[in-house]
Residue frames as a rotation matrix with the C-alpha (Angstrom) as fourth column:
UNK 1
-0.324 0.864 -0.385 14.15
-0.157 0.352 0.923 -6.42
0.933 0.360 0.022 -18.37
UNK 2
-0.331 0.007 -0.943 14.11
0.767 0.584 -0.265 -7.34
0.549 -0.812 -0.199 -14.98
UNK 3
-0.881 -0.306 -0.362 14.37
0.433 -0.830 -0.351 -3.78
-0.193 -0.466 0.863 -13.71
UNK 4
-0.914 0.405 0.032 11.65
-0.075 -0.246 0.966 -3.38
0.399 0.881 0.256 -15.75
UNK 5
0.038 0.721 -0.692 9.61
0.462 0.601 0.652 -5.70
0.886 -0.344 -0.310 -13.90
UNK 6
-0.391 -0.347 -0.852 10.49
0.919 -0.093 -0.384 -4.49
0.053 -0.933 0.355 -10.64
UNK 7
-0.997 -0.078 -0.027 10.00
0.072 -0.980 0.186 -1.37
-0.041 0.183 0.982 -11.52
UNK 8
-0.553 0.766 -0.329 6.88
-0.292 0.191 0.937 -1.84
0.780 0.614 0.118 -12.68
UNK 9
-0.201 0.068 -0.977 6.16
0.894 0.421 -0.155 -4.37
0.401 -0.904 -0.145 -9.29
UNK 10
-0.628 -0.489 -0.605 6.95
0.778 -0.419 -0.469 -1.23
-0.024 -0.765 0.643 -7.29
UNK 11
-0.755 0.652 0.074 4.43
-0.656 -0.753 -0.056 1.43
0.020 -0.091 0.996 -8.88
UNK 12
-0.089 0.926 -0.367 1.42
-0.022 0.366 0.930 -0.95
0.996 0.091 -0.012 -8.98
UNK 13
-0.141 -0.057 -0.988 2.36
0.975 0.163 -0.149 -1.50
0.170 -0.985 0.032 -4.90
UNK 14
-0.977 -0.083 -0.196 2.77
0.160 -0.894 -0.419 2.42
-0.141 -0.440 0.887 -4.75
UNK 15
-0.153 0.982 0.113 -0.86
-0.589 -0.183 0.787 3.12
0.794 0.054 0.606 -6.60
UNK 16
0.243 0.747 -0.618 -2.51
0.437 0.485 0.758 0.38
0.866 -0.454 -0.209 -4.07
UNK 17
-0.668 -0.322 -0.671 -1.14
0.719 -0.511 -0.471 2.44
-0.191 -0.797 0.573 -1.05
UNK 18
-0.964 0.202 0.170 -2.33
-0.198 -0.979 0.043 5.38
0.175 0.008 0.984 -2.44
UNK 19
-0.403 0.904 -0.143 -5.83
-0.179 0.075 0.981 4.08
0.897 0.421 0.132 -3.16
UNK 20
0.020 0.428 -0.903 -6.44
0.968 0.220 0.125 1.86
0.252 -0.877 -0.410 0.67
UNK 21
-0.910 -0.401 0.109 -4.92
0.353 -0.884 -0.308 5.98
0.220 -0.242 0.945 1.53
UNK 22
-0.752 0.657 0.049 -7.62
-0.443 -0.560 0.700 7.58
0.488 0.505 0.712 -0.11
UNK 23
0.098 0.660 -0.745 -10.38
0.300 0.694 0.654 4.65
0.949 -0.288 -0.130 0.61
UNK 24
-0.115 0.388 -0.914 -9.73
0.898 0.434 0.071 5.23
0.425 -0.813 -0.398 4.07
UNK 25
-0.961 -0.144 0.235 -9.71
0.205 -0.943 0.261 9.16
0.184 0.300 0.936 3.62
UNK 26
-0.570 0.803 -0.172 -13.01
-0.674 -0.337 0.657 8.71
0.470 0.491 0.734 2.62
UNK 27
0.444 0.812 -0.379 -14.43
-0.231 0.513 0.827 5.87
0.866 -0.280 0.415 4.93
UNK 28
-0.008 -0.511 0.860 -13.00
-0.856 -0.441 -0.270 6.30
0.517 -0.738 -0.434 8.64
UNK 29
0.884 0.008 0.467 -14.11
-0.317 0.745 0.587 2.65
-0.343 -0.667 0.662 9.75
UNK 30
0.602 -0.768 -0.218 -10.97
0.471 0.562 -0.680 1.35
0.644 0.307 0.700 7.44
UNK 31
0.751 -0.136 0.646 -9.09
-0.459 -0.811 0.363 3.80
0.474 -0.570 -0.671 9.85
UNK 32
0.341 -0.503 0.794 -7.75
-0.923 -0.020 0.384 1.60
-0.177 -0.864 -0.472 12.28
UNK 33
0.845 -0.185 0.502 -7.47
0.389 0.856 -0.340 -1.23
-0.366 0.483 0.795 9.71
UNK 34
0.867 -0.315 0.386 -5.34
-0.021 -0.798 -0.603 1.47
0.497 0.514 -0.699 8.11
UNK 35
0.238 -0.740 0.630 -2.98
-0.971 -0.162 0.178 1.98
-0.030 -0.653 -0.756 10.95
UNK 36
0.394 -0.345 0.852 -2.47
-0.376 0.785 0.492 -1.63
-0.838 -0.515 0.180 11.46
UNK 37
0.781 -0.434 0.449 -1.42
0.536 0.098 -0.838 -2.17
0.319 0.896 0.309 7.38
UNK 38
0.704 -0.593 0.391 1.06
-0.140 -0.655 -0.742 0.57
0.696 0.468 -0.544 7.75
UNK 39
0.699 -0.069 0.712 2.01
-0.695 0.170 0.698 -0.95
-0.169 -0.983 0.071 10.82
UNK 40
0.365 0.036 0.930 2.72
-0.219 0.975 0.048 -4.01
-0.905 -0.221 0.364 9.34
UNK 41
0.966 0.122 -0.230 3.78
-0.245 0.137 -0.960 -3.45
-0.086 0.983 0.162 5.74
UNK 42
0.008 -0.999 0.049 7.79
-0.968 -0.020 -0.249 -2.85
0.249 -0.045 -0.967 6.31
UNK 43
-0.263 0.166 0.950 7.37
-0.620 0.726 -0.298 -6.18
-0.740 -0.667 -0.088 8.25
UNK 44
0.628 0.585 0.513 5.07
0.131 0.571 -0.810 -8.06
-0.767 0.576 0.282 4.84
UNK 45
0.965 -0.128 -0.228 7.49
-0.256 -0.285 -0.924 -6.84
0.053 0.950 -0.308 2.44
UNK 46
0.270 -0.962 0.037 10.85
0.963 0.270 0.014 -8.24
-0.024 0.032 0.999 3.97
């Protein structure tokens, strides 16, 4: 059940990556907001 959850935890986190991805695909000011998330995620997530 747990695993479950986690599991679960982990693709909702993977779709919102994908989406800011896209989102900033499609709107270059998020750009450098962009770089500084991906910068910083390994770092927000333990």
């Amino acid at each position: 059940r747990l695993a479950n959850i986690l599991e679960r935890q982990a693709q909702k986190r993977i779709e919102l990556d994908t989406g800011l991805l896209e989102r900033v695909a499609v709107e270059p000011r998020f750009a450098r907001f962009a770089r500084l998330v991906v910068q910083y995620a390994p770092t927000l997530r333990g």
